[in-house]
Structures are given as C-alpha cells and as structure tokens.
C-alpha positions as CSV (number, residue, x, y, z in Angstrom):
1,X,-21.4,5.0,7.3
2,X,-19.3,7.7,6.2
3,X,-15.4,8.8,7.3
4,X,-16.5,11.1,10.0
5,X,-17.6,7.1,11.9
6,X,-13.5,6.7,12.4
7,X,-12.8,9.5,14.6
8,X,-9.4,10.2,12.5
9,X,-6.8,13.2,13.7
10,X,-8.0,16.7,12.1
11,X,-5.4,16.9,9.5
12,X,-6.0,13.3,8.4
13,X,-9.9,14.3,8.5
14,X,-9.1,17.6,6.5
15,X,-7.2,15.1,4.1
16,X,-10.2,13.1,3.6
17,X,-12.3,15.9,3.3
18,X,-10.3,17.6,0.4
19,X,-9.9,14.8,-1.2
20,X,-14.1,14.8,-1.7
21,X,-14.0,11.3,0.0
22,X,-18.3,11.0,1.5
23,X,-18.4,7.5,1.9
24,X,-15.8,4.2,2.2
25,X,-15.4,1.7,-0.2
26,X,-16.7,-2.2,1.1
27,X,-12.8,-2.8,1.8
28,X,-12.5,0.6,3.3
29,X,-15.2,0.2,6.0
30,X,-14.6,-3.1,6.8
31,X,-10.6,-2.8,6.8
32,X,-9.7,0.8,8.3
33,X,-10.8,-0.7,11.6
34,X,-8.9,-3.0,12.5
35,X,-6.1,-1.7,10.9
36,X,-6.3,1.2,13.5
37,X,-6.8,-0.9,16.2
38,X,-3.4,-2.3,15.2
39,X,-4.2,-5.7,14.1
40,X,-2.4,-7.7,11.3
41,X,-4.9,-7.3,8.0
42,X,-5.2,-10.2,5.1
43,X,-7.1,-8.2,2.6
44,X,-8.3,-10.2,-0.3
45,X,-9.9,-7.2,-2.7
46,X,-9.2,-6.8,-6.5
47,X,-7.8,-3.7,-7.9
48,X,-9.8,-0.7,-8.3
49,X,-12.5,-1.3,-5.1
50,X,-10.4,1.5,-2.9
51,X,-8.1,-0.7,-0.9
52,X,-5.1,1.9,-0.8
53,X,-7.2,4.2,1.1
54,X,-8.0,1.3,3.5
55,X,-4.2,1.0,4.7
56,X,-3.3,4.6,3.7
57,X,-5.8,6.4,5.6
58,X,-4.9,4.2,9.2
59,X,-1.1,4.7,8.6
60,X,-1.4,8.8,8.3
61,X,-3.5,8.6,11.7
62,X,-1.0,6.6,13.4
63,X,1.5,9.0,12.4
64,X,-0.4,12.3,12.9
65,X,-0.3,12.1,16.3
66,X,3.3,11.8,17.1
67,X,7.2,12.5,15.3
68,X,9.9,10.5,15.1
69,X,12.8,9.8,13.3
70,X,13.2,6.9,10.6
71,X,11.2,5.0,8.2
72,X,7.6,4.4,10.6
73,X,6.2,2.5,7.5
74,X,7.2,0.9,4.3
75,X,4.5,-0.3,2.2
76,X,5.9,-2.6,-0.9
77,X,4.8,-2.8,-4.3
78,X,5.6,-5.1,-7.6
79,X,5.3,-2.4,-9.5
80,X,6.9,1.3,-9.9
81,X,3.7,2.1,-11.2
82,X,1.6,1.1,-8.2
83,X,4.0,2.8,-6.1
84,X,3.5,5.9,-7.5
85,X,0.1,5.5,-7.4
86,X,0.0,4.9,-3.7
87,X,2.9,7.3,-3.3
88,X,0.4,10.4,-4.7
89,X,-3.0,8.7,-2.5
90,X,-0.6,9.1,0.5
91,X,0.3,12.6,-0.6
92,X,-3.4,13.6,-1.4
93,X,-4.7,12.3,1.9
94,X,-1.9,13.6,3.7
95,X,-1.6,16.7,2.3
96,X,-2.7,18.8,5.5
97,X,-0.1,16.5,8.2
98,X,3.5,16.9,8.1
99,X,4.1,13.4,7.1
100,X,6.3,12.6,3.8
101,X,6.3,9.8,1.5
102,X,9.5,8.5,-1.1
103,X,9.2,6.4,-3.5
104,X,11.6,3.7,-4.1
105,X,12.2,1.5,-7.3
106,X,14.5,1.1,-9.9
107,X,15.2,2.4,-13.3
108,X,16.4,6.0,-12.2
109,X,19.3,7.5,-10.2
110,X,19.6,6.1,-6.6
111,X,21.5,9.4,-5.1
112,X,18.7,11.3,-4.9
113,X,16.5,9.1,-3.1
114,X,19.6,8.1,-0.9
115,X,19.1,11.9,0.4
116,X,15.2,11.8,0.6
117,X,15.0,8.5,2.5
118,X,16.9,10.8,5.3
119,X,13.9,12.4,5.9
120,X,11.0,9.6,4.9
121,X,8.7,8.9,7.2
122,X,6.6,6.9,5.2
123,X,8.7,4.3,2.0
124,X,6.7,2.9,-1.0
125,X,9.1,0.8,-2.6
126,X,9.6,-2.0,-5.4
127,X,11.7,-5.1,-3.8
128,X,15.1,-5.0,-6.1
129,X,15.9,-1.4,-5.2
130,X,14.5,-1.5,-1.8
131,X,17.1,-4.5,-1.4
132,X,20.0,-2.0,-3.1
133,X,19.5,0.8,0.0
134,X,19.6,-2.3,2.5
135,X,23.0,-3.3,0.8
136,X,24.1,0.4,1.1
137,X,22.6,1.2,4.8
138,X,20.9,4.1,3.1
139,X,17.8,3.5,4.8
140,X,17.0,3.3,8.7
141,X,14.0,0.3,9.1
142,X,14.5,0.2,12.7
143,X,11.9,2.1,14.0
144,X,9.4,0.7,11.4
145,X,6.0,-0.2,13.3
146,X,3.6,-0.9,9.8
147,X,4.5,-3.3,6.8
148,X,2.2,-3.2,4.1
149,X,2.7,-5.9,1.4
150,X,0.5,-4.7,-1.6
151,X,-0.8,-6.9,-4.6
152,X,0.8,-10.3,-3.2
153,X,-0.3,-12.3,-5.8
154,X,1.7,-10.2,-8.4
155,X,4.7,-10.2,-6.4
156,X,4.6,-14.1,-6.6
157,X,3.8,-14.1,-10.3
158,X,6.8,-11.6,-11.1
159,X,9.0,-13.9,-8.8
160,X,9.4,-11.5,-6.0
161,X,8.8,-13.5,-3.1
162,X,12.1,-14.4,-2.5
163,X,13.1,-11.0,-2.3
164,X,10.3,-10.2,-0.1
165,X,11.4,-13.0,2.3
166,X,15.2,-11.1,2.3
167,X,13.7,-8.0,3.0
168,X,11.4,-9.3,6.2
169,X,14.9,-10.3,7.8
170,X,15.7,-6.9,8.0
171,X,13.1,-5.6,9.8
172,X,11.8,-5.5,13.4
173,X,9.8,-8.4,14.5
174,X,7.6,-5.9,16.8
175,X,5.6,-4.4,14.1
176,X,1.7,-4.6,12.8
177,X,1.6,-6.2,9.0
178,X,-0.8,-5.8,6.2
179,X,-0.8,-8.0,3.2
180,X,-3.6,-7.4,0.3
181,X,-3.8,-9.5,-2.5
182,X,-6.4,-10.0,-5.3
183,X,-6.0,-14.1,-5.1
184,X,-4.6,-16.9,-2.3
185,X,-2.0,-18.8,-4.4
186,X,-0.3,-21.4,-1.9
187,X,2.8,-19.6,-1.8
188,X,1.0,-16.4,-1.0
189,X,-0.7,-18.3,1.9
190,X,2.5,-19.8,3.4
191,X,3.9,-16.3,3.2
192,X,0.9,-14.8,5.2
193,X,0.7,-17.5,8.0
194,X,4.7,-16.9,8.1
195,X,4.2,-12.8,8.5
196,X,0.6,-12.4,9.9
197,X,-0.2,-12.8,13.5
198,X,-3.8,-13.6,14.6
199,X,-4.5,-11.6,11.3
200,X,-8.5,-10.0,10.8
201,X,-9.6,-11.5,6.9
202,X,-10.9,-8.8,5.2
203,X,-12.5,-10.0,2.2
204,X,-14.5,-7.9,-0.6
205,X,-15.8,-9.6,-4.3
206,X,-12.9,-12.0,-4.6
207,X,-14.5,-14.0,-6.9
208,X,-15.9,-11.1,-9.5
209,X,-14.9,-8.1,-11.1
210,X,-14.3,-4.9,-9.1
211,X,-17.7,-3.4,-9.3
212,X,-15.7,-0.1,-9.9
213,X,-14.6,-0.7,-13.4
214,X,-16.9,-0.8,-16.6
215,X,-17.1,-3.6,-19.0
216,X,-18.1,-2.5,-22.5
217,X,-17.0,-4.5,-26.0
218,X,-17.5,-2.4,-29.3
219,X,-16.6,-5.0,-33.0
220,X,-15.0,-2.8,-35.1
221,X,-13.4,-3.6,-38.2
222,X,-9.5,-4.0,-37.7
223,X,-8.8,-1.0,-39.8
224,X,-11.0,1.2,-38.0
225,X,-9.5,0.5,-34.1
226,X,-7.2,2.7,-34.4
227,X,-9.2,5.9,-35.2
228,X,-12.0,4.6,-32.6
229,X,-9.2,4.4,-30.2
230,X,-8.0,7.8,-30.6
C-alpha cells in the first residue's frame, strides 16, 4: 500500500509527496479510511507509530475541496507541546492547500491569537485557553464538522476531562469525532461511548512499545553521564 491507494485532492497529494511520505504507518492505513469516509474513529496507538498523519492527512482533504468561513476543525491536545507538533505536521502536509492552522494554549499573549482565530480554519488547542476564547466569543465553533481529541489518556491524567466535557457543550452535535489515546482507562471509555457514534476501533500495538522508537541502556559511572550526554 502506499498514499497514492487514498485518492487524496492534488494539493493534499503534493503535501504528502513533499513531505517524502512512500508508505503509511499501521495506524495510517488502517485509520485514514474511515476517517475519510466520515466515520467516528477510536484510535488506540502509542506515541510515535504516525497517528497525527492518520487524522491530519483526512481533515486537509476534507477541506481542500471546498471554503468556508469559521473553525471547520479543532483538534485538542493536553499539551502545548503536542499542539505544536501537530500544528507544524498540518502545516507540512498542507503546505500546497490554502488551509491554515492556529495554535491555541496558554502561557503567551491571548490578543494575537484573538486576531488569527478570525481567519483559522483549522484550531489545535490546549483545553484551559481554548475555554478562555469560548468565555470571550473569540472563536466561531459553529460551523465545526471534525473534533479530534488527541492523547485521551493524558488529558485524564492531567485532569482535563472535565474541561473537555465544557468544551463539547459548545459545539455542534452534527459533527464526525476522533478520539486517540495510547490506553482505555474507564473514564476515557465513558467519555468515548458519550462522544463516539457507531465509532470504527482502530487499534495498532497497544500492548508494546511503538516499534518506531529505539531502546538502548549504556551503565556509565555517575560522574561520567553528563559528558556522555553531551
């Protein structure tokens, strides 16, 4: 199988294709499908085995083909790290549509992404700030057709379900939803029956490392880790 198998619009192909993507990850071939088709996705897939791509890369073709105004899709993320992570995959696989992506999360000034989110059509944001911009009415969910709910499990462990559960009340209930998560806690399984309807279960090594990340251990005395560090 290789990219070329899921048809994609041009400029999401040429995205692909300048990227150096060949061929899809385990997740990414069995999850870009019926996430095109428009289904809701449970994704159970640790870090590092290429699930961004596997919601990323549907979301820019649903968008390629046609403009509108408002947020289309707001993917959310525990971390302002992971959302800028996601934030640049969506740039780099989207670099030849006309489709842009804000980041949203706290710790820096809100003003300037008040004025961005008036032209977003794609938001990656953390759940506290994402909740600040609801208070304000500084972002437009109303048109929003994808919600992507990334690394579940670590939203429960940082307590942000709660805040996740405030934000789902403001958006429409006609819209396709994605949740990926590296474990099924119970509260992350109540959360998906709650969100997901008739949802396709994509799952990839859930019960071992992500075959995409080396293991190696090298005993050095303690006064030498620092220089083998560096």
């Amino acid at each position: 199988m290789n990219f070329e198998s899921f048809h994609f619009h041009p400029t999401v192909a040429a995205g692909v294709a300048a990227a150096g993507y060949q061929t899809p990850t385990p997740i990414q071939a069995r999850a870009i499908s019926p996430v095109s088709d428009g289904r809701d996705v449970m994704g159970l897939a640790q870090t590092g085995t290429g699930k961004t791509a596997a919601f990323v890369l549907p979301i820019l073709n649903r968008l390629a083909g046609s403009q509108s105004g408002g947020v289309r899709a707001l993917i959310i993320a525990p971390t302002r790290e992971l959302a800028e992570q996601i934030h640049q995959a969506i740039e780099a696989l989207g670099c030849k549509t006309r489709t842009r992506s804000v980041t949203v999360y706290g710790g820096v000034g809100i003003h300037p992404q008040i004025q961005q989110l008036k032209h977003a059509d794609i938001v990656v944001a953390c759940p506290g700030r994402l909740l600040d911009h609801i208070g304000r009415r500084s972002i437009d969910l109303s048109q929003l057709e994808v919600l992507v709910i990334d690394e579940a499990d670590q939203m429960f462990d940082m307590g942000f379900i709660p805040d996740i559960r405030r934000i789902l009340k403001h958006l429409p209930m006609k819209r396709q939803t994605l949740l990926f998560s590296a474990t099924m806690p119970p509260e992350i399984r109540r959360l998906s029956g709650d969100i997901l309807r008739d949802p396709a279960t994509v799952q990839v090594g859930i019960t071992a490392p992500a075959d995409t990340v080396s293991h190696a251990l090298y005993p050095v005395a303690r006064h030498l880790k620092t220089a083998l560090l560096l």
